[in-house]
N, C-alpha and C positions, 0 to 999 in steps of 0.2 A: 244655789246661792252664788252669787256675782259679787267676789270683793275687784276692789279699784286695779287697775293693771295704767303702766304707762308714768310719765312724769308729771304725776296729779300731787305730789307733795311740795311742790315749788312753795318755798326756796332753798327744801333739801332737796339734792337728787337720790332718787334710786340706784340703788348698786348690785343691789338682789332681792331677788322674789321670792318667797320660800315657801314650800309647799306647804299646804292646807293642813293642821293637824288635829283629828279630829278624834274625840274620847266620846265616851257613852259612862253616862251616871244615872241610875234607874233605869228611866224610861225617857231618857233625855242626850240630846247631842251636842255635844260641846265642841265649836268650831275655832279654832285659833290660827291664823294671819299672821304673820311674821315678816316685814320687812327691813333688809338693810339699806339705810338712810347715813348720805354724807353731805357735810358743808366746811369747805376751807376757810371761810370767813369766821372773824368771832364776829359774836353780836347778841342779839338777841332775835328770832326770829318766831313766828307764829304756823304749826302746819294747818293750812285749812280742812274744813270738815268734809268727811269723808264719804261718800255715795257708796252702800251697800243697797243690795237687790235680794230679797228674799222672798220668793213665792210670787213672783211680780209685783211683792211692794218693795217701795222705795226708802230706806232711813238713810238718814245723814247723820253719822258721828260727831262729836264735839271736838272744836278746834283746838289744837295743842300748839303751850307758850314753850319753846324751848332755847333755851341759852348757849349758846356755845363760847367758854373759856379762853380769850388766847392762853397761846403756850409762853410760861414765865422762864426768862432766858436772866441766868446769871452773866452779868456784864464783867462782874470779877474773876468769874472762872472762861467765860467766852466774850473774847472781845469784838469789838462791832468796825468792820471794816466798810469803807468808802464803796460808794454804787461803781464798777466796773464800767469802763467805758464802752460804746457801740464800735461794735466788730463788724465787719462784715462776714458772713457763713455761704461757703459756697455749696451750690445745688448739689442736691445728691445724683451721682452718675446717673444718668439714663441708658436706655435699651440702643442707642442709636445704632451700632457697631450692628446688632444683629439684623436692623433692615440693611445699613452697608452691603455688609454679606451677602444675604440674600438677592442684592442689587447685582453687586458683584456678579455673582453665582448665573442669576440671569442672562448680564451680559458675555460670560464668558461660554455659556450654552448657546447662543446664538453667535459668537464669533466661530465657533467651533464648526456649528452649521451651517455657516457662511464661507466656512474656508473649503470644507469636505465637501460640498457640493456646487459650487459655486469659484474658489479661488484657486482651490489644488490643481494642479495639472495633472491631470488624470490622464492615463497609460490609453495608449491609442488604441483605437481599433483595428479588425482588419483591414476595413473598409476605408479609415481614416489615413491609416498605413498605403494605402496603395491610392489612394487620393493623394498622398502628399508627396509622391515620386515625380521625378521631370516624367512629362510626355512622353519622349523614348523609352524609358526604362518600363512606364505602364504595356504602351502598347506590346513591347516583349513580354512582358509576364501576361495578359492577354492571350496572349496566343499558347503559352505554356501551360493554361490556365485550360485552355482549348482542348489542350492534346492529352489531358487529365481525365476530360471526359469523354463518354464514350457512345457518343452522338453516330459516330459510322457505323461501330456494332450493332447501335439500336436502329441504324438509319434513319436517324433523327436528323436528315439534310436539311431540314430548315432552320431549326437550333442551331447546325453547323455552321452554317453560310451568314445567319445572322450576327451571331461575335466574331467571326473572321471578317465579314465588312464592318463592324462597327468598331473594330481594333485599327484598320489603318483608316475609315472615316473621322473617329476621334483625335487620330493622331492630325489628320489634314487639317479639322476644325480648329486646332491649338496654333498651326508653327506656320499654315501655308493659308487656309482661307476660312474664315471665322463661319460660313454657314455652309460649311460640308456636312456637318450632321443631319439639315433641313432639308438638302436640295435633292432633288433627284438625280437619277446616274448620268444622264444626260446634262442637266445643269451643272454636276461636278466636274464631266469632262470637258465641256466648254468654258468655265473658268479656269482647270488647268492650264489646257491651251493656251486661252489668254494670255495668264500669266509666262508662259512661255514665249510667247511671241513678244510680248514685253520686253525684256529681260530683266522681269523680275525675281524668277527662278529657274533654273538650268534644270529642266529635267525633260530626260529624253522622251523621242518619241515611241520608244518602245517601253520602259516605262508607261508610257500616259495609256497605248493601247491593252499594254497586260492590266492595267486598272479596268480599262471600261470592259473589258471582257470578263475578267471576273464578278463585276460590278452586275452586269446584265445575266450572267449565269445564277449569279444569288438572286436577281429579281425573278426570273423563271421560277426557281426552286421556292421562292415565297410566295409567287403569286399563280403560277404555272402548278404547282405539284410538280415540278421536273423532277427527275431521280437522277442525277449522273454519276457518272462512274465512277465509283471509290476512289480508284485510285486518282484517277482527275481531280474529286476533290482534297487528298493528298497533295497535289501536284499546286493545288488552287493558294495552300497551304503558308507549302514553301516560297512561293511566290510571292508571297503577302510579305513573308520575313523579308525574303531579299530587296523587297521592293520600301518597306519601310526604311532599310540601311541605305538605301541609295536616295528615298527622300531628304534621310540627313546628312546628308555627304553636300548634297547640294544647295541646301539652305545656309544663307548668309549667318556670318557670325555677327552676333550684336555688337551695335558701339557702345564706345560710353556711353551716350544721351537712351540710347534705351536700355542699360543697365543700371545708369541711375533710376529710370522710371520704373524699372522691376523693382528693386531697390526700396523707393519710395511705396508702389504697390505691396509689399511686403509691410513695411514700418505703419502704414495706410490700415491695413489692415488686421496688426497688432494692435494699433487704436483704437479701431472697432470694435476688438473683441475686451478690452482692458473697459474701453466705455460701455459695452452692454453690462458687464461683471459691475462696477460701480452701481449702472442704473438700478442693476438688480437687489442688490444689497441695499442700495436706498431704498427702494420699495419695502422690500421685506422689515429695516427697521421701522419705517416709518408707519408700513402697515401694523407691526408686533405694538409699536405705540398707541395706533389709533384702536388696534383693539382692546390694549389696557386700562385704555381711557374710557371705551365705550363702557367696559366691562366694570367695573369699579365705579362707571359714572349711574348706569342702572345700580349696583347694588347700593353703592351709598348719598348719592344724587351725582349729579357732572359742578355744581356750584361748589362742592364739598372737594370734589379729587381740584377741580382748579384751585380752589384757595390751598388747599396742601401741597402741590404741585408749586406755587408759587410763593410757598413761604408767608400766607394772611396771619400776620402779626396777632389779630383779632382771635383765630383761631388756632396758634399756639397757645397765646395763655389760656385759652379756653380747655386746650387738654394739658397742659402742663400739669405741676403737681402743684395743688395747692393751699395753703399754709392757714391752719386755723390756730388763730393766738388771741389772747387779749391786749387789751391796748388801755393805759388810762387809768384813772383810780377816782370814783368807783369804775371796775374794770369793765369794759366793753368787750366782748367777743364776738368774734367775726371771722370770717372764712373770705380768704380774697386770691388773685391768682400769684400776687409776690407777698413778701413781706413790705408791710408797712414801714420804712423809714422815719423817727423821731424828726421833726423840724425844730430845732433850738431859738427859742422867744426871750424877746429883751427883756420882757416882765418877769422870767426866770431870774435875774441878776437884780430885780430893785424889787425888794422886800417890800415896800412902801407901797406897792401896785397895788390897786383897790382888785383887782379879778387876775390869777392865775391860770395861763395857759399852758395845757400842754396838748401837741398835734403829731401826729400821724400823719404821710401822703406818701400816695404811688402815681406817677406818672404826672402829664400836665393838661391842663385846660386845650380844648382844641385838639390831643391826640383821642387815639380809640379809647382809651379808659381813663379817667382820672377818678383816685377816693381821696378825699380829706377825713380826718378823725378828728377831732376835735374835743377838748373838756375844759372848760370855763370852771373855776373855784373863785366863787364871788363872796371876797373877804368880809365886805361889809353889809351882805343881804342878813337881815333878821329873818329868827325861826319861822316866824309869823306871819311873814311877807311870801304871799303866793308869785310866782314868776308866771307872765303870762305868756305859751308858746306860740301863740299867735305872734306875738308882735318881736320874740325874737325871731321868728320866721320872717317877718317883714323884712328887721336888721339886718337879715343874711343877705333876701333878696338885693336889697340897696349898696351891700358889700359886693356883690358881684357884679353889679352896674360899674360899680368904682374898679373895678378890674377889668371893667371893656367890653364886657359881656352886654352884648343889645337884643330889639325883640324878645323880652321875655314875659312869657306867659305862665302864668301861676294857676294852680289849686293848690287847696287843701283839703285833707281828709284824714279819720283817725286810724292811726297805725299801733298792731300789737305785735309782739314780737314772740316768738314761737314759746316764749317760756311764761308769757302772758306780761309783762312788762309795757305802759302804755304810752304812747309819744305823738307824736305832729309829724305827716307827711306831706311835704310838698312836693308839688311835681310839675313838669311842667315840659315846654323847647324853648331854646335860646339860636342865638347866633354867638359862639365863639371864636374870639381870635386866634390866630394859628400865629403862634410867638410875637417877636415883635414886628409881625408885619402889618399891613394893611387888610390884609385876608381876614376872613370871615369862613367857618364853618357849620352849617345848619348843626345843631345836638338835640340830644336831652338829659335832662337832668333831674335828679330827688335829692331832697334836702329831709332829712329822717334829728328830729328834735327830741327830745329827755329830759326830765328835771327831775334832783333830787334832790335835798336840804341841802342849799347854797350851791348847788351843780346843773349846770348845763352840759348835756352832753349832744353834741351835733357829728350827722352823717351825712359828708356831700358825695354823690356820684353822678360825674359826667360822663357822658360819651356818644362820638359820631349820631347821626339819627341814620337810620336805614343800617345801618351795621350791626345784622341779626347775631353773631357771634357776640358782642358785647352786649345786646339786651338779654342773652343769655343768661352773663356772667351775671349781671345786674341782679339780674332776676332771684339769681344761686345765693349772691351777697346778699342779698336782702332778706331771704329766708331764714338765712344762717346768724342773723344779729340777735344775740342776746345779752340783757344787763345783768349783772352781779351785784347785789344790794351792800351798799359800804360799810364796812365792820362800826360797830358801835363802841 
């Protein structure tokens, strides 16, 4: 057996469902259905008949008249106070603080990684260390460096000979001639000479000869297999020192103009390394961005992190919180992304007004959303008198002409509302103006119509055309509209 489930009792609602209770008398089952049923309106109302299912047939219950009483309020013992005027209620807090945070928290993991690998000056090396000594000072430690190892022991003469010429070669490449390291021993002695016969450096000729003799004793021993005599190359040694300190005895002191240009090579060169560290940490943010973007743009599309990213108005209110109230009497209920705002009408103050309005609006014509609410109470229409939706659907259309609204295109077609409630939908695109300019923006629009004894009830929604966040919203409102039958 299948009793009714759902809001099939309109226009009470369901409030509970209550399990099946079922007895046995003879040879027989007795099934009982219990539902709690509420309605805030007095009136009188009617529940329609009911679809039960038994054994795969189908009966329909009889439809029940039910009454509901208002509540009688002693005026003598409770007095009756004036309507409260409209307030404004601010939003309730949102989460924001906690993406802050997490934003926060982000960048402060990446400045951190930026500074620790990237910005810190980080403790030298050895190597950095003995790289960043003047020339002289290196090529002595060189040689100390030399006599550490134990290249004679092992008669390792080519190891030997090797750093002991490329300690006063590197020194000659720095302070006397920039391709000593390249040249051969012959090409170095013939530019020292040079340079001596110049006078561009004082250095003797005894000097220049103990260079090329050691110079060519190391090319033997590299290229020869020579083996010479320990102690010789001992000898080869100390020569090398002596002969270093007497290279710089006789090398010119800088002037100013090449001390500023050290000076400048120096500062030159803190540039260089201050501008790589920039480039680099640019990259790095910008890459950490582009792959947050990629990343978030696959999981939740790239159209989506852009419009979040850039604050799409459209799709704020789209995830904001949003507000279902009714509006109007007989009342309108509606789910929309603000609260509807009362708009105060002149026909409110002249009694004598053959049709009372009262209106509801968010937003304006020409932005991403605009809703009008609308209720007509037509004073003078008799019981009798059917209202035809059709042609106040025209009225509207021609209303909105008269406010600027061009190209519009109309249908119609019948609209129900989820609680079964039946009305006039029009629909359609416009061109609306964007305030008081000359501007023009493509829309579309629904125009959602109701009648009930002496009442018209109208629901306008515009909004941008191609602005899938707002045919969203549209879409959410419109689902969510239900009427409440007016107390009797």
């Amino acid at each position: 057996m299948v009793f009714p489930e759902g809001q099939t009792f309109s226009p009470l609602e369901v409030i509970e469902s209550y399990k099946t209770d079922t007895t046995k008398r003879d040879a027989k089952f007795n099934l009982i259905k219990k539902y709690g049923l509420t309605q805030f309106d007095s009136g009188a109302f009617t529940i329609p008949a009911q679809k039960i299912i038994i054994n795969d047939k189908v009966i329909f219950t009889d439809s029940l008249n039910v009454r509901v009483n208002p509540v009688i309020v002693d005026t003598l013992k409770q007095g009756l106070y004036a309507i409260k005027p409209i307030i404004s209620v601010d939003k309730s807090p949102s989460n924001w603080w906690k993406i802050l945070l997490i934003i926060l928290m982000v960048l402060a993991a990446v400045t951190a990684l930026l500074y620790w690998f990237v910005w810190r000056k980080k403790p030298l090396t050895e190597e950095e260390k003995i790289a960043a000594l003047p020339p002289y000072d290196r090529a002595k430690l060189a040689l100390q460096q030399l006599d550490e190892h134990r290249y004679l022991e092992e008669d390792a003469y080519k190891e030997y000979y090797s750093e002991l010429t490329f300690a006063i070669r590197r020194y000659l490449d720095e302070k006397v001639y920039d391709r000593a390291l390249e040249s051969t021993t012959d090409e170095l002695i013939s530019r020292l000479r040079l340079l001596k016969d110049g006078n561009q450096i004082d250095l003797s000729l005894e000097t220049i000869k103990n260079l090329e003799s050691i110079f060519k004793r190391a090319d033997l021993v590299k290229f020869a297999k020579s083996l010479p005599d320990k102690e010789l190359a001992k000898f080869d040694r100390a020569t090398i020192d002596k002969e270093i300190d007497l290279v710089r005895a006789v090398l010119p002191e800088p002037n100013e103009e090449e001390k500023l240009l050290d000076e400048q090579y120096k500062e030159a060169q803190e540039r260089k390394k201050k501008r790589r560290k920039i480039i680099i940490s640019a990259f790095v943010v910008v890459g950490l961005l582009i792959a947050t973007f990629v990343g978030f743009g696959f999981k939740y599309g790239f159209t989506y992190v852009k419009d979040t990213i850039f604050c799409n108005n459209s799709l704020e209110l789209l995830e904001g919180t949003w507000v279902r109230s009714d509006y109007g009497f007989p009342p309108i209920t509606i789910t929309t992304p603000e609260v509807l705002k009362r708009i105060q009408q002149d026909s409110i103050k002249d009694e004598n007004a053959p049709v009372e309005y009262t209106t509801f609006n968010y937003g304006d014509l020409g932005n991403n959303l605009n809703i009008t609410l609308n209720t007509a109470i037509l004073k003078n229409q008799k019981p009798e008198d059917s209202i035809n939706l059709v042609a106040v659907a025209e009225k509207s259309i021609q209303d909105l002409e008269r406010r600027g609204i061009t190209n519009i295109f109309v249908k119609n077609e019948k609209f129900t509302t989820p609680n079964n409630a039946e009305g006039l939908k029009t629909f359609g695109t416009a061109s609306f103006p964007i305030g008081s300019s000359d501007s023009f923006v493509k829309g579309e629009y629904i125009l959602l119509h109701f009648t009930a004894e002496k009442v018209i009830q109208q629901i306008i929604i515009a909004w941008q055309k191609d602005d899938e966040y707002a045919a969203e919203m549209v879409e959410r409102i419109i689902n969510s509209v239900e009427l409440k039958p007016a107390a009797e």
